[in-house]
Backbone as a ProteinNet text record, in pm:
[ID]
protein_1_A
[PRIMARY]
XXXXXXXXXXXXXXXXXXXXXXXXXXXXXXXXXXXXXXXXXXXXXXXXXXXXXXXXXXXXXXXXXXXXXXXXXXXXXXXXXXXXXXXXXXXXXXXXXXXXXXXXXXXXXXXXXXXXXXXXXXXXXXXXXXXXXX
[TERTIARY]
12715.3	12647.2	12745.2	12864.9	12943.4	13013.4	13048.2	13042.2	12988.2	12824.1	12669.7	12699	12689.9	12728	12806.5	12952.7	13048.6	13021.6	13017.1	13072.2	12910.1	12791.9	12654.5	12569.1	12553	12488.5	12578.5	12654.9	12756.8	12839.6	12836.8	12940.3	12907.5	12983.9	12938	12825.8	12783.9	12704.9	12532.7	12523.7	12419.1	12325.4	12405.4	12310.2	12178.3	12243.7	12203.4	12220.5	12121.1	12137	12043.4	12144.3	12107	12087.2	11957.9	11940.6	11889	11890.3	11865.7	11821.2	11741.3	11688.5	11743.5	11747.5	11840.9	11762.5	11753.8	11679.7	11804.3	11902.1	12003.3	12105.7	12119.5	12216.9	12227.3	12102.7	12019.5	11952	11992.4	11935.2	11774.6	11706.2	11536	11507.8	11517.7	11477.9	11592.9	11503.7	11620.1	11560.9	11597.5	11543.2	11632	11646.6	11740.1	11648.7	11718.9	11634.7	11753.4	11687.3	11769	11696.5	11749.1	11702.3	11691.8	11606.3	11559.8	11537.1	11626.9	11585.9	11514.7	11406.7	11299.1	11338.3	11350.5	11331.5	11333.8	11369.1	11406.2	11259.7	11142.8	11025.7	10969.5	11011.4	10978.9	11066.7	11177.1	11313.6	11316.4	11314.8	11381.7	11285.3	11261.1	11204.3	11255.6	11255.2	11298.3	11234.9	11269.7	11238	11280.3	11199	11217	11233.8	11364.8	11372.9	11296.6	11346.2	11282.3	11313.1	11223.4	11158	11132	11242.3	11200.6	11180.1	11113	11093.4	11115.4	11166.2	11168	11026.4	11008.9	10850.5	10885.9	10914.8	10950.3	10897.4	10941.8	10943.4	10767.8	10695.2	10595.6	10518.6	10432.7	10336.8	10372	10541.3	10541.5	10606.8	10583.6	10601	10770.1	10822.5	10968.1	10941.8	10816.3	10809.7	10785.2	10688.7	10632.1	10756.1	10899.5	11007.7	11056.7	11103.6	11149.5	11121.5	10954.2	10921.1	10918.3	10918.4	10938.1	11036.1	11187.9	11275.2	11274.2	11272.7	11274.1	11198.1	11077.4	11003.3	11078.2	11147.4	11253.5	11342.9	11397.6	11508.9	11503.1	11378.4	11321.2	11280.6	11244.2	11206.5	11386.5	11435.1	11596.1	11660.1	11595	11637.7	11608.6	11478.8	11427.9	11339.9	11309.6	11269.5	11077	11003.9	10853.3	10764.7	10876.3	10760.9	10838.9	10762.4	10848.9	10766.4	10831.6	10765	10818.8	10731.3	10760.8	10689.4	10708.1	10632.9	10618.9	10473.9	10439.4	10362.8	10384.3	10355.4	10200.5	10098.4	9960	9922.8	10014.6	9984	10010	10075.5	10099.4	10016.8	9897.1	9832.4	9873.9	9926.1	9985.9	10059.5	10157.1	10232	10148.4	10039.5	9950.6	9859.7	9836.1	9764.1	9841.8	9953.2	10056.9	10084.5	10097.8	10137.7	9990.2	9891.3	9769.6	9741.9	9771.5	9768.9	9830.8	9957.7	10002.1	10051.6	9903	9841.8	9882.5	9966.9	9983.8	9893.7	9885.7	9792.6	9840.5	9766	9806.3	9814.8	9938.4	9920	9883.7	9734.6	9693.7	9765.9	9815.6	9837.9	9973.5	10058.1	10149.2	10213.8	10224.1	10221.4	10391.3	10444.3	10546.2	10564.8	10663	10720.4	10811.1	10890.4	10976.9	11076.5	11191.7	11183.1	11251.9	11230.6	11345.1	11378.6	11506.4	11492.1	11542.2	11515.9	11482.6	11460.4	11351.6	11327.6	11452	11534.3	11589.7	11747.2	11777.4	11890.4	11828.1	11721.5	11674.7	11703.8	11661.6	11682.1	11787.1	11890.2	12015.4	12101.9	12066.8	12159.2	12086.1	12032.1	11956.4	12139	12138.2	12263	12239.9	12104	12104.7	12054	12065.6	12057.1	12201.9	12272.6	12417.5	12432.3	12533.5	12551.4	12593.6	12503.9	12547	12533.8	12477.7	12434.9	12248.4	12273.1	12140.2	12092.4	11969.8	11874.3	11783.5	11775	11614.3	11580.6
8350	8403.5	8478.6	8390.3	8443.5	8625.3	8618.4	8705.4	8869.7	8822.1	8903.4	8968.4	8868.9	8936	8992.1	8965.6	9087	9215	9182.3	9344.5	9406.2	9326.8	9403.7	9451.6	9307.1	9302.1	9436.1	9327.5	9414.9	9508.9	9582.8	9747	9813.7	9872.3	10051.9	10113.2	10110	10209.9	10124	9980.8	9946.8	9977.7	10036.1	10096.6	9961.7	9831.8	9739.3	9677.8	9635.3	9587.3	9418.9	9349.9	9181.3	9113.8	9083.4	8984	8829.3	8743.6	8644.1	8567.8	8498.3	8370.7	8232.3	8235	8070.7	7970.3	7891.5	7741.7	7583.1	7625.9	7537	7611.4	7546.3	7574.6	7613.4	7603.7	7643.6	7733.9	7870.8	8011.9	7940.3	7985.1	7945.8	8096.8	8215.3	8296.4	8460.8	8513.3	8674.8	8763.9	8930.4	9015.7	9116.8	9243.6	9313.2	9442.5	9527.5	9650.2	9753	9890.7	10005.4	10137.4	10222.5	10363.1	10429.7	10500.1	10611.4	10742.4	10862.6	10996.8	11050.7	11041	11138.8	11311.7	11330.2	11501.2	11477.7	11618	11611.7	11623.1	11663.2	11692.2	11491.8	11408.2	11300	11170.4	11205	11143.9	11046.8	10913.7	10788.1	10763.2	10651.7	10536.8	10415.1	10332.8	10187.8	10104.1	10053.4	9993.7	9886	9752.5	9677.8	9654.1	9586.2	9560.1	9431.3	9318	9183.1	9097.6	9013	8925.6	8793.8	8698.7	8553.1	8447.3	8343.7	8288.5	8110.5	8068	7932.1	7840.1	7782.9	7735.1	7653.6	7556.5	7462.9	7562.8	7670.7	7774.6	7838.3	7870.9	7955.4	7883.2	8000.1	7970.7	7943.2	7926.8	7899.7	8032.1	8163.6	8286.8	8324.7	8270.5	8308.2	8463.6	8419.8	8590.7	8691.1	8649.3	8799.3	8742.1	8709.6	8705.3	8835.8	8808.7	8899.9	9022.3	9056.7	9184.3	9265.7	9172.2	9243.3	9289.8	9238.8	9274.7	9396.2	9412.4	9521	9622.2	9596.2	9751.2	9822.8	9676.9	9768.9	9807.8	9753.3	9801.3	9977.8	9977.5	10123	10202.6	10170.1	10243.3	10273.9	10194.1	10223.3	10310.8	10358	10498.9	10562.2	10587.9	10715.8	10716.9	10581.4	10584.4	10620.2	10678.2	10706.7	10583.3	10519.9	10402.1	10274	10190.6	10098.3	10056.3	10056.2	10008.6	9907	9803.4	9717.5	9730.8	9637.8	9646.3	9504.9	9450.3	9327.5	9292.8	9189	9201.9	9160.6	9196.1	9262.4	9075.2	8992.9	8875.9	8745.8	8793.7	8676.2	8715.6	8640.7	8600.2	8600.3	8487.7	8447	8562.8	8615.6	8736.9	8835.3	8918.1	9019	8993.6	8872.7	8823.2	8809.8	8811.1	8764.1	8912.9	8989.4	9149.5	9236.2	9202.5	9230.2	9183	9073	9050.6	9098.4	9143.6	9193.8	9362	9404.4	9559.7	9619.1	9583.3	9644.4	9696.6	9814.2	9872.9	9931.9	9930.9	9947.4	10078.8	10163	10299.9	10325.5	10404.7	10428.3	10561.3	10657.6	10755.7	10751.9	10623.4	10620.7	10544	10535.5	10495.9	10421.4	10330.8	10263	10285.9	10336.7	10350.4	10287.2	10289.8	10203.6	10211.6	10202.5	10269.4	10094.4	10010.5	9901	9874.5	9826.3	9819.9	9904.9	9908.6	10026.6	10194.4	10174.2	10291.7	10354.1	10247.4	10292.3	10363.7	10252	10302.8	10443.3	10478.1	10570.7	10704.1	10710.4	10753.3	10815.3	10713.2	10744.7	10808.7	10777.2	10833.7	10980.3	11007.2	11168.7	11285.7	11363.1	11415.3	11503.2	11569.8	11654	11662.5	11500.6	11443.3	11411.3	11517.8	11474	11574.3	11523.5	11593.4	11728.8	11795.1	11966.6	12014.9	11967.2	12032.2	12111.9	12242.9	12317.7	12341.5	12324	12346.7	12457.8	12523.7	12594.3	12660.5
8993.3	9108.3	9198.4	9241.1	9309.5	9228.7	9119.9	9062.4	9051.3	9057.7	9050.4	9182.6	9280.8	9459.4	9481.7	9433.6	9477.1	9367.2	9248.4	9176.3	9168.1	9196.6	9168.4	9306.2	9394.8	9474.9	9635.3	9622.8	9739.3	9711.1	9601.6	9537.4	9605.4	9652.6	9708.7	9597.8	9526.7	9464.4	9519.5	9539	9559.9	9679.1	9762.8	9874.7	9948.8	9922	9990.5	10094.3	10213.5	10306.2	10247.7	10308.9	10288.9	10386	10416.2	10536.6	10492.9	10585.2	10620.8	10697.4	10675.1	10749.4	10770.1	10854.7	10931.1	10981.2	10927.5	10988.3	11023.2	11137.9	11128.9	11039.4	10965.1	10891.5	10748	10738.8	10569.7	10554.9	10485.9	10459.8	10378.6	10457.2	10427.2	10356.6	10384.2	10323.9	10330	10276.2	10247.2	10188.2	10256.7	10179.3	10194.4	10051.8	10041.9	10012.1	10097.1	10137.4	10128.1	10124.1	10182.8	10179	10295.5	10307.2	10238.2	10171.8	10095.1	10156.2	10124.1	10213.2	10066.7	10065	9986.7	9989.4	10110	10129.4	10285	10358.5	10520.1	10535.5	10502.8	10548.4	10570.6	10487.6	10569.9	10618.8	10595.7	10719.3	10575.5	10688	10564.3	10575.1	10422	10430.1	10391.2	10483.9	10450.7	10337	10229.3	10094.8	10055.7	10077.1	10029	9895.9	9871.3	9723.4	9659.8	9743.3	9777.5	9863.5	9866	10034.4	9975.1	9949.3	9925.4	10068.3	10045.1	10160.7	10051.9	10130	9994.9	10073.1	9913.8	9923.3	10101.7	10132.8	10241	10352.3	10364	10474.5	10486.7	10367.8	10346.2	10467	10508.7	10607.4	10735.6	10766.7	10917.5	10984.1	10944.6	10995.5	10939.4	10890.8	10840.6	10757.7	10642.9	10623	10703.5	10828.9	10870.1	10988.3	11036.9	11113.3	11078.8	10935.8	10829.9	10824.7	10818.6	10773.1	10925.2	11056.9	11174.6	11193.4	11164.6	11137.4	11090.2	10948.4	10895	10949.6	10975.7	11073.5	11160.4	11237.8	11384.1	11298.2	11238.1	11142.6	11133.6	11039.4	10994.3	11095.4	11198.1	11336.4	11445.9	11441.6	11451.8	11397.7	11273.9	11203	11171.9	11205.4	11219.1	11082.9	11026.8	10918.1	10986.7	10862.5	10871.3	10870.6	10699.6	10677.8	10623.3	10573	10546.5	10397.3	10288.2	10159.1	10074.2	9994.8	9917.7	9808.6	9685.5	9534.1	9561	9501.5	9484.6	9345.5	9314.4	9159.8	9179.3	9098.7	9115	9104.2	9027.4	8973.2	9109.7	9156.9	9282.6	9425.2	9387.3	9495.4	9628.1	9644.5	9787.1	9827.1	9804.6	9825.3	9870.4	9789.4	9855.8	9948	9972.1	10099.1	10183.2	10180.8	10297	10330	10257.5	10303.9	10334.9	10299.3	10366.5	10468.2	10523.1	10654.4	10781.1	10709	10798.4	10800.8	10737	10752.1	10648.4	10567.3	10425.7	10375.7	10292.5	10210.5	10112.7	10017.4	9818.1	9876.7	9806.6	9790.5	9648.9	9657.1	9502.7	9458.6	9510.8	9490.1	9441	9403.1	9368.9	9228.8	9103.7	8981.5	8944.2	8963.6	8924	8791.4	8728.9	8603	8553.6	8493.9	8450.9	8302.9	8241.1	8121.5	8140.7	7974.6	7954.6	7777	7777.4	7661.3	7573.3	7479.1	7360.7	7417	7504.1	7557.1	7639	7751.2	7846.9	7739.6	7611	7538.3	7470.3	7466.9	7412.3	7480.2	7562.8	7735.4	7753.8	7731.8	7754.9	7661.7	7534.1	7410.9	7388.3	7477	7447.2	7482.1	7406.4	7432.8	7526.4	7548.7	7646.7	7777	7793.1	7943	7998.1	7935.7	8050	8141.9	8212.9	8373.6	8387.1	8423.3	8481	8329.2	8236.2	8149	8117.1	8126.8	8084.9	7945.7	8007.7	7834	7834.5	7790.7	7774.3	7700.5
[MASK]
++++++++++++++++++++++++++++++++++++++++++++++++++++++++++++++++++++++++++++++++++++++++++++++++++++++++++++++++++++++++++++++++++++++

């Protein structure tokens, strides 16, 4: 773990911000986010990567502590909006982010390459850098 955190989590290339929740002296929850500049036509957007809350904690506002956080966070910089992915399968989770005004963007399709595909992907020779095709 200790490992994962320095050379993955915390590298310069991860473009992560790590927060936390404190109850005494015991991290109850955490979420790791960071700014996205899309294009200057709509500034940043703040992006949640993920938002754990440990079971003990659920229901006594530690998540929506969290996600207030992050709004000022994103409003501190000029960010537009603030976005997360929730898996379509966990209940509790999309009720908890519907409550607190979330809404599905349909207009937007999550992709993904893994696997096979992603080595596929990659061993293409004419996906390397500053190289043209046509």
């Amino acid at each position: 773990m200790k490992n994962y955190l320095r050379n993955r989590l915390f590298s310069q290339l991860s473009g992560t911000l790590v927060l936390r929740a404190r109850c005494d002296a015991h991290i109850v929850g955490l979420a790791c986010c960071s700014i996205l500049y899309p294009s200057p036509r709509y500034s940043g957007q703040l992006h949640i990567k993920e938002l754990y809350v440990s079971k003990s904690e659920r229901g006594k506002g530690t998540g929506e502590s969290i996600m207030r956080f992050m709004a000022k966070l994103a409003l501190e910089h000029e960010c537009r909006s603030l976005s997360w992915n929730a898996e379509k399968s966990n209940a509790g989770a999309n009720r908890f982010y519907q409550s607190l005004g979330g809404t599905i963007n349909d207009g937007i399709v999550n992709y993904y390459l893994h696997g096979e595909l992603l080595r596929k992907l990659a061993s293409d020779s004419s996906a390397e850098p500053g190289g043209c095709t046509g």
